[in-house]
C-alpha positions as CSV (number, residue, x, y, z in Angstrom):
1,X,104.5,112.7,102.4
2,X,104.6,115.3,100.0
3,X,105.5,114.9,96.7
4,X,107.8,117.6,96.5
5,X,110.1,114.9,97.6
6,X,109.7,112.4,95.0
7,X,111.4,112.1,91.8
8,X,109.4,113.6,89.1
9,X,108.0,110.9,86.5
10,X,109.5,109.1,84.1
11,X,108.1,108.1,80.4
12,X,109.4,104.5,79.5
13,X,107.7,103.4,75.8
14,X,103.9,105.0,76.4
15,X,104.1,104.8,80.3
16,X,104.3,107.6,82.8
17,X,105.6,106.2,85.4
18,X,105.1,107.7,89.3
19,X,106.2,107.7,92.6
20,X,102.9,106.9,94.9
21,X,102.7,108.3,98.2
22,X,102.6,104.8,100.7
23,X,100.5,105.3,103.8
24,X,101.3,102.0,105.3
25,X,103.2,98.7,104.6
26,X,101.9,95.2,106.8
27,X,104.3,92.4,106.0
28,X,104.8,88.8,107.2
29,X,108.2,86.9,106.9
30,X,107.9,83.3,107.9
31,X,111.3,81.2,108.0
32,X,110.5,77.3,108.1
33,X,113.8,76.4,109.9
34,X,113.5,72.5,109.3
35,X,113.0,73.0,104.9
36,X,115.4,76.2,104.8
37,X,112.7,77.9,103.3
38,X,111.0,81.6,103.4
39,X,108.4,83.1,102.5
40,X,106.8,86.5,102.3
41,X,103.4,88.3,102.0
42,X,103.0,92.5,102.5
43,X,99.7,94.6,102.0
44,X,100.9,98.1,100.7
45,X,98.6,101.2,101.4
46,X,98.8,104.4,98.6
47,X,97.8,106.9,96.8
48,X,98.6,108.0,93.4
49,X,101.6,110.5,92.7
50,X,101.4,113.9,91.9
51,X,99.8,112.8,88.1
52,X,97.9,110.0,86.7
53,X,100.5,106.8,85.7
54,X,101.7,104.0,86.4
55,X,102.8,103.7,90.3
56,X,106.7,102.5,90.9
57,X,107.6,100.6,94.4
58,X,110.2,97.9,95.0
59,X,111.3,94.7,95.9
60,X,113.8,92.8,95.6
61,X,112.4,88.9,96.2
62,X,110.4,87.0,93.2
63,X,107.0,88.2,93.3
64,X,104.4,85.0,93.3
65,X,101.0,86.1,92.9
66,X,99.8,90.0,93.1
67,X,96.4,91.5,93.4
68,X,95.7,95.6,93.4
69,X,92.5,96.4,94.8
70,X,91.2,93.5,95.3
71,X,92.2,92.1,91.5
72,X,94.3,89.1,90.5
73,X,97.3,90.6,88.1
74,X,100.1,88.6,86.5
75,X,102.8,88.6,88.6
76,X,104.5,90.4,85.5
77,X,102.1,92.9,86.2
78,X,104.5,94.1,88.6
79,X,107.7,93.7,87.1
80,X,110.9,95.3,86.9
81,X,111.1,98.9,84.9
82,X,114.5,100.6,84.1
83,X,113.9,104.4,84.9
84,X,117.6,105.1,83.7
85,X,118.7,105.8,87.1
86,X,122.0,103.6,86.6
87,X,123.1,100.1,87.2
88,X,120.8,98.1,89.4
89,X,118.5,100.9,90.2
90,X,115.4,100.1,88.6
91,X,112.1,99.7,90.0
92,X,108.6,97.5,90.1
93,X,106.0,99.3,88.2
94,X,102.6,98.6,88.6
95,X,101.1,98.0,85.1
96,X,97.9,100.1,86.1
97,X,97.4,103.8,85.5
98,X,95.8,105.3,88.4
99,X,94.7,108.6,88.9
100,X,96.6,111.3,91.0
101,X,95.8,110.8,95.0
102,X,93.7,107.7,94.6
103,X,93.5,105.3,97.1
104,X,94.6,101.6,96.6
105,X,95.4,98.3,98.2
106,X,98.5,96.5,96.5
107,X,99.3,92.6,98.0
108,X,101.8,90.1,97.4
109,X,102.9,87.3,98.2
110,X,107.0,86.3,97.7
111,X,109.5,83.8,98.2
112,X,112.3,85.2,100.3
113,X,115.8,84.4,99.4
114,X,118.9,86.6,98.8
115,X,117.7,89.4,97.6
116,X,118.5,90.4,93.9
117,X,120.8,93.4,95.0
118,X,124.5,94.0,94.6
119,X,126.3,92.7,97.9
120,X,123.3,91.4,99.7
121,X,123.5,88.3,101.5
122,X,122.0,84.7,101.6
123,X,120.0,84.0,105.1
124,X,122.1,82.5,107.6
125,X,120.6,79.2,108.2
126,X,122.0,77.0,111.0
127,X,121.2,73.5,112.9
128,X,118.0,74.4,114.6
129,X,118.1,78.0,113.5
130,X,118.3,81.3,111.6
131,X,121.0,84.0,111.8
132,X,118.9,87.1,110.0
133,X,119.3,91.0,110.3
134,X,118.1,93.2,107.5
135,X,121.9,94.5,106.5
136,X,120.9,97.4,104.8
137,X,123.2,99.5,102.6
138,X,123.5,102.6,101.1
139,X,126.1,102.3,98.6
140,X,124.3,100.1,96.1
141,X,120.3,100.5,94.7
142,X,117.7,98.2,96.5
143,X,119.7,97.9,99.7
144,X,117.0,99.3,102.1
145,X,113.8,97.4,103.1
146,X,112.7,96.4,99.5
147,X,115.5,93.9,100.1
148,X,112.6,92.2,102.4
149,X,109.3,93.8,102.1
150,X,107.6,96.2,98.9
151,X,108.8,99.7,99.7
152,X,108.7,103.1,98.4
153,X,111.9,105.5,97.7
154,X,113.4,107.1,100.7
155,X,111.6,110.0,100.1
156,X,108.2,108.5,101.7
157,X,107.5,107.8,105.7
158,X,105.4,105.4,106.3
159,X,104.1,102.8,108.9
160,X,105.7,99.5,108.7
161,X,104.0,96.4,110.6
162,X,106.2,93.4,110.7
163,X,105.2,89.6,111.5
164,X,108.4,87.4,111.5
165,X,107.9,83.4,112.4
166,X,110.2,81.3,113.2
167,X,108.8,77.7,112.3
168,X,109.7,73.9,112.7
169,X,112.4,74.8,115.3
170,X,112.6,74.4,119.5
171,X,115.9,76.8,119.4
172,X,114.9,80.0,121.4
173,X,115.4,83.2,119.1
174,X,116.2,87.0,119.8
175,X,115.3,89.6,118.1
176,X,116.6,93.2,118.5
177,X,114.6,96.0,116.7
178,X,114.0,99.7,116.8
179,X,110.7,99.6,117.3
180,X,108.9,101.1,120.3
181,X,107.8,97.6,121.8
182,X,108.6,94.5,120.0
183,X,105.3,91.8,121.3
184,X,106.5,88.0,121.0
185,X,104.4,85.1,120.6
186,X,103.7,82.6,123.7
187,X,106.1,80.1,122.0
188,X,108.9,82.5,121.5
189,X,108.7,81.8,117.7
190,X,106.7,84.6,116.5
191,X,107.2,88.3,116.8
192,X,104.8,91.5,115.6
193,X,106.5,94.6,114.8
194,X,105.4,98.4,115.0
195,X,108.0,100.7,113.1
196,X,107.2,104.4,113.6
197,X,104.7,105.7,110.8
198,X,107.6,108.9,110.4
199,X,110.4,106.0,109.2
200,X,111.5,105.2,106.1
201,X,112.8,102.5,103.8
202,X,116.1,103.4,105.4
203,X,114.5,103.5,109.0
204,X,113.9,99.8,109.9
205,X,116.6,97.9,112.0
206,X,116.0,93.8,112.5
207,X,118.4,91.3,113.9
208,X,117.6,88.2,114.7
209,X,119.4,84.6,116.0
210,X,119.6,81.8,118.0
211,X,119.5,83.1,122.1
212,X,122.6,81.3,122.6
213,X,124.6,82.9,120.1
214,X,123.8,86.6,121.3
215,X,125.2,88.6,124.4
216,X,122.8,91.0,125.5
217,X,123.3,94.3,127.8
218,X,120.7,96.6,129.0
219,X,121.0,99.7,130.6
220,X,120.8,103.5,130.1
221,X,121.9,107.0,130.7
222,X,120.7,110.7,131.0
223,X,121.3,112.4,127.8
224,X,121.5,116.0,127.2
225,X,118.3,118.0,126.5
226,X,116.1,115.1,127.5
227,X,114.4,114.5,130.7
228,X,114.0,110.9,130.7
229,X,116.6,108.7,130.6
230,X,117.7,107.2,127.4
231,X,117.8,103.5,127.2
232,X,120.7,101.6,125.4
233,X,120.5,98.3,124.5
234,X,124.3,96.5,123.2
235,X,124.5,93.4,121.9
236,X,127.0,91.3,120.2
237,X,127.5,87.8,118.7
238,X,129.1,85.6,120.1
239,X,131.9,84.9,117.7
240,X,132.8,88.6,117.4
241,X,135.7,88.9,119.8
242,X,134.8,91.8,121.6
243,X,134.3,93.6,125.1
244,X,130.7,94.5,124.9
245,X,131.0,96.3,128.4
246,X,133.8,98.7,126.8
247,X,131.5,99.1,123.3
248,X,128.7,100.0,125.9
249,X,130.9,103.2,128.0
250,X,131.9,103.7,124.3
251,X,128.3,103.9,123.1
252,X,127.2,105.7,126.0
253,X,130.0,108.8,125.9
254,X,129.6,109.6,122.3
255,X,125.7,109.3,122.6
256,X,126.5,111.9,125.7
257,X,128.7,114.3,123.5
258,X,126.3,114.1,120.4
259,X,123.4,115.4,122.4
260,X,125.3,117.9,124.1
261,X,127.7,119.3,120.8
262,X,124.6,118.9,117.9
263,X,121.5,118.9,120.6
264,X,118.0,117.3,120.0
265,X,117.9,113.5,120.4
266,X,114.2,112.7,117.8
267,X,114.6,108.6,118.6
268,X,112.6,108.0,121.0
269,X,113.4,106.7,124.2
270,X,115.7,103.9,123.4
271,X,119.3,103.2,121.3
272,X,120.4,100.1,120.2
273,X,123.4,98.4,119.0
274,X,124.7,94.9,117.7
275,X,128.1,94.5,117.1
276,X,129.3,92.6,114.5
277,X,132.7,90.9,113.0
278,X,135.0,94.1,111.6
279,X,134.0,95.5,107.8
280,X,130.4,96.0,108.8
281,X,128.7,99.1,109.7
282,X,125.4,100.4,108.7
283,X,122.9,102.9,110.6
284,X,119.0,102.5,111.4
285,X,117.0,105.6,112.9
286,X,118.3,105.2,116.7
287,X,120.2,101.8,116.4
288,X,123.0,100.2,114.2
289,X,124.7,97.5,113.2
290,X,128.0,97.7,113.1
291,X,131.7,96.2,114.0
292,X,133.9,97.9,116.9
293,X,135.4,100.0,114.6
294,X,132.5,101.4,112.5
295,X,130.6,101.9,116.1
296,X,131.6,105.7,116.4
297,X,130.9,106.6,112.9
298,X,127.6,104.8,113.2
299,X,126.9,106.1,116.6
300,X,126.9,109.2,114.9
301,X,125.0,108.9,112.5
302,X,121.9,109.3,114.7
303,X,122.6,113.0,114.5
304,X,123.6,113.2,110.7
305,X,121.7,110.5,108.5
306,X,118.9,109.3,110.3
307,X,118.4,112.5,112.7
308,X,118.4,114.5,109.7
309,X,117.8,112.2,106.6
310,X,118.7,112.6,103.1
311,X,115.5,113.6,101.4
312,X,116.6,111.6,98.2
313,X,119.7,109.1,97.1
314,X,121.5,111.7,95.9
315,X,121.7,113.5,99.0
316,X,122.8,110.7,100.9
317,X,126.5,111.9,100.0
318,X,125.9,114.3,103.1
319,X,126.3,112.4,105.8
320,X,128.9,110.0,105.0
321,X,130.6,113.0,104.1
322,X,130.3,115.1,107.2
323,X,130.3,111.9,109.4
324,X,133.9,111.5,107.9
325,X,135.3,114.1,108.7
326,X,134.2,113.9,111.9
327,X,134.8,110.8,113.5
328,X,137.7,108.2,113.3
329,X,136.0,106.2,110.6
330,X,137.3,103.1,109.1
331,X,136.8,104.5,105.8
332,X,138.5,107.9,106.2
333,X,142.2,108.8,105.2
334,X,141.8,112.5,106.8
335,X,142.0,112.5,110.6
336,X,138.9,113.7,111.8
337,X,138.3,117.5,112.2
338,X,140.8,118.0,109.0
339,X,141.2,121.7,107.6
340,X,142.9,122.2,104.4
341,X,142.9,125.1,102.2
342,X,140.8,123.2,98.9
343,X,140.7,125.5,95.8
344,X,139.5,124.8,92.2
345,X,143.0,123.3,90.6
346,X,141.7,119.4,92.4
347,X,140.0,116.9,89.9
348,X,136.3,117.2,89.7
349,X,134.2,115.0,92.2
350,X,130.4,113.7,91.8
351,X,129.1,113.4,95.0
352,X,125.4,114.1,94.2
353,X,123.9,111.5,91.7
354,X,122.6,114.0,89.0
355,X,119.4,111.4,87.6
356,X,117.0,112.1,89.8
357,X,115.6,107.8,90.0
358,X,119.8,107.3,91.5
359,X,119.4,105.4,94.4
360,X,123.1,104.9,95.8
361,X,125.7,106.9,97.8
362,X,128.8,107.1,95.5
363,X,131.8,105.5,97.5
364,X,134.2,108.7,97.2
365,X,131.5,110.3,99.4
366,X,133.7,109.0,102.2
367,X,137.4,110.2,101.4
368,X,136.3,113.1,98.9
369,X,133.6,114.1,100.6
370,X,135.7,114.6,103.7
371,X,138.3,116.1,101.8
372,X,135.3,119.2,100.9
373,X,134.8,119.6,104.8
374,X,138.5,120.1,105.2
375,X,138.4,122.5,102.1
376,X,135.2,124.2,104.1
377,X,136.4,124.1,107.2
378,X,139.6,125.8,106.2
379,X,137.7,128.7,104.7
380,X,135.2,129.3,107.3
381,X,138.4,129.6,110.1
382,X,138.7,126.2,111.5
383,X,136.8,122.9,112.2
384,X,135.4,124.9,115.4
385,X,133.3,127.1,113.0
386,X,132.8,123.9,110.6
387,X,131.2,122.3,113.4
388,X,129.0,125.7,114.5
389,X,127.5,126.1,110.6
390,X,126.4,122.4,110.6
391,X,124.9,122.4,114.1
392,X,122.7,125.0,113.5
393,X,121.8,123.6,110.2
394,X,121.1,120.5,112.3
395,X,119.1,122.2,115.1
396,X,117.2,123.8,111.9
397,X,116.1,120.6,110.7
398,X,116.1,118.1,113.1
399,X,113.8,115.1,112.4
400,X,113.0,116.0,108.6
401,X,114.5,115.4,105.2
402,X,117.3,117.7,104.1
403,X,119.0,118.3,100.6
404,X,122.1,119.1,99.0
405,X,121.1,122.3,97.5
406,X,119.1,123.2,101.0
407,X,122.8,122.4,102.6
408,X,124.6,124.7,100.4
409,X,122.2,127.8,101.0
410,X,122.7,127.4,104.9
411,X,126.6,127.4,104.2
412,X,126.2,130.4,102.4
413,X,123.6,132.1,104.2
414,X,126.0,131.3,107.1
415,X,129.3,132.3,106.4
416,X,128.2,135.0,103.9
417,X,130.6,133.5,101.7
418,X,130.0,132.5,98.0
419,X,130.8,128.8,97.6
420,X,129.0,128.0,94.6
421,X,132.1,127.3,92.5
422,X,133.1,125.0,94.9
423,X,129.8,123.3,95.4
424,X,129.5,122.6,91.4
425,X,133.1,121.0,91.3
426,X,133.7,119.3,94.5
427,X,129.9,118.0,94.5
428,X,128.4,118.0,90.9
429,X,131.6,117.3,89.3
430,X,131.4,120.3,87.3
431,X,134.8,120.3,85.8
């Protein structure tokens, strides 16, 4: 990945601390159903950052033993390092300096537990079984796959290869992933993982739990712009009280209008879905998790989040934003599509984290965020135009990272109107 991407490095005491550029992440999660108990281990594949220091990953789990090429290290060794990037946003540093585009090995091996991240959640043990997804989020720091496995900042893609184990249990487990192909063990326990090496630690989606206690639908439908058929697997659990045939035509006709209104579908040949009890929603690259009424905001996200990603934290204001304004969220006050005049007399708003180690979406991303579209919208002529400018900035960048800034240039470039006053107040809080 290049490092143009990565936050720039951080001195903390007489360290330089780095983002390193991962190549590959092999991780094994092994839930003993019987003893309640998990455990983790993870081989991380890097090079050094764009200078010589000391190289910053995450994870959220209580390291046990560490080695870095090879050498035993004090689990302190890797231990937590605030880079000033706000409440719980700090990092594992590596307490090695290593030399600009060096290779290394990093393993680990971890107890897996509730992660130590604002508003994750303890694994859902049950008799004879494990309720588990990854229930990723972007509105607090270390809510992406660090929450499971050693992972770089959204900024990196990477391979992820993923052993989970169900052990000490005779109940029959699914598991719904976006992966490619998802190859199970001959006892139905044991599942290997391939994510695709152009994710990132926003990418990966994992749900897993007890056969019984999931309703599963497969099927599949021609998409614009694509000349295979797209497959669509739903899914729900059972104690969500839900049609999952109607979430499926649901699925199916917004997946349908996406394609045809933004244009190029980069997930691969499959979408899936699990619905889940209402106040949940959260987007994977081609899948989601996410209750009946999140679905069309999630669904949408696809396009504008994981079609197009935020290339840091910061910019992950974007596509809550837009997606806002564009759908009937459960989050928005605006109906969708909203244009209102927005001028310079409204209070300041940060929606872009200025430190560049920020690693959340700030909430008023949703309602303010929505509220600068309508503002936009209204000065360009109408949602119609809205709409126009941000498919083309789509179609521009479809399958890469983008940026605040790179979004405000397009707007401009665009309209031919100046909207830098509005773009320091309404998204850098410049009061």
């Amino acid at each position: 990945m290049p490092q143009s991407l990565a936050p720039p490095p951080a001195t903390v005491g007489s360290r330089r601390i780095v983002a390193p550029s991962v190549e590959r992440v092999q991780a094994s999660l092994r839930f003993d159903v019987q003893a309640r108990e998990a455990s983790g281990e993870a081989t991380v594949d890097f090079t050094g950052g764009s200078v010589d220091g000391f190289p910053a990953l995450d994870l959220r789990q209580e390291v046990e033993w560490v080695r870095l090429d090879g050498q035993d290290l004090k689990p302190d060794d890797f231990g937590r390092t605030d880079l000033g990037g706000g409440v719980g946003a700090s990092v594992r540093v590596i307490d090695v300096k290593i030399e600009s585009g060096s290779r290394h090995r990093l393993e680990i091996g971890y107890g897996v537990d509730t992660p130590d991240a604002e508003g994750a959640q303890p694994l859902g043990w049950i008799d004879g079984g494990l309720r588990f997804d990854f229930w990723m989020s972007d509105l607090q720091p270390g809510r992406y796959l660090e929450m499971w496995a050693p992972s770089p900042l959204i900024h990196d893609r990477f391979a992820l290869n993923l052993e989970v184990e169900l052990l000490n249990t005779d109940r029959v487990h699914t598991l719904i992933a976006n992966t490619a192909g998802i190859d199970s063990g001959p006892q139905g326990g044991r599942w290997s993982l391939c994510y695709p090496a152009h994710f990132t630690a926003l990418s990966p989606m994992l749900v897993l739990a007890p056969a019984d206690l999931i309703e599963l639908r497969r099927s599949s439908l021609s998409l614009p712009g694509r000349e295979r058929s797209l497959g669509l697997v739903c899914a729900r659990h059972t104690d969500t009280d839900t049609d999952l045939a109607a979430c499926e035509a649901d699925i199916k006709a917004w997946l349908t209008y996406m394609a045809a209104r933004y244009e190029p579908w980069v997930h691969g040949d499959t979408f899936s879905a699990v619905v889940w009890a209402a106040g949940r929603g959260m987007e994977y690259d081609g899948a989601t998790t996410g209750s009946v009424g999140s679905l069309e905001h999630e669904v949408f996200h696809s396009w504008f989040g994981r079609g197009i990603k935020p290339a840091r934290a910061g910019d992950g204001w974007i596509d809550e934003a837009w997606t806002t304004w564009s759908t009937s969220s459960r989050r928005g006050e605006l109906p969708r599509f909203e244009s209102r005049e927005l001028g310079l007399d409204e209070p300041p708003v940060e929606l872009y984290p200025a430190h560049p180690w920020a690693r959340f979406t700030p909430v008023e991303a949703y309602n303010e965020g929505a509220r600068l579209f309508a503002g936009l919208s209204a000065l360009f002529g109408g949602p119609d135009r809205m709409r126009t400018a941000m498919a083309d900035w789509y179609r521009a960048n479809a399958g890469g990272f983008v940026t605040s800034d790179g979004l405000a240039a397009h707007l401009k470039a665009w309209s031919g109107i100046d909207i830098g006053p509005i773009w320091a107040r309404y998204v850098h809080g410049r009061g």
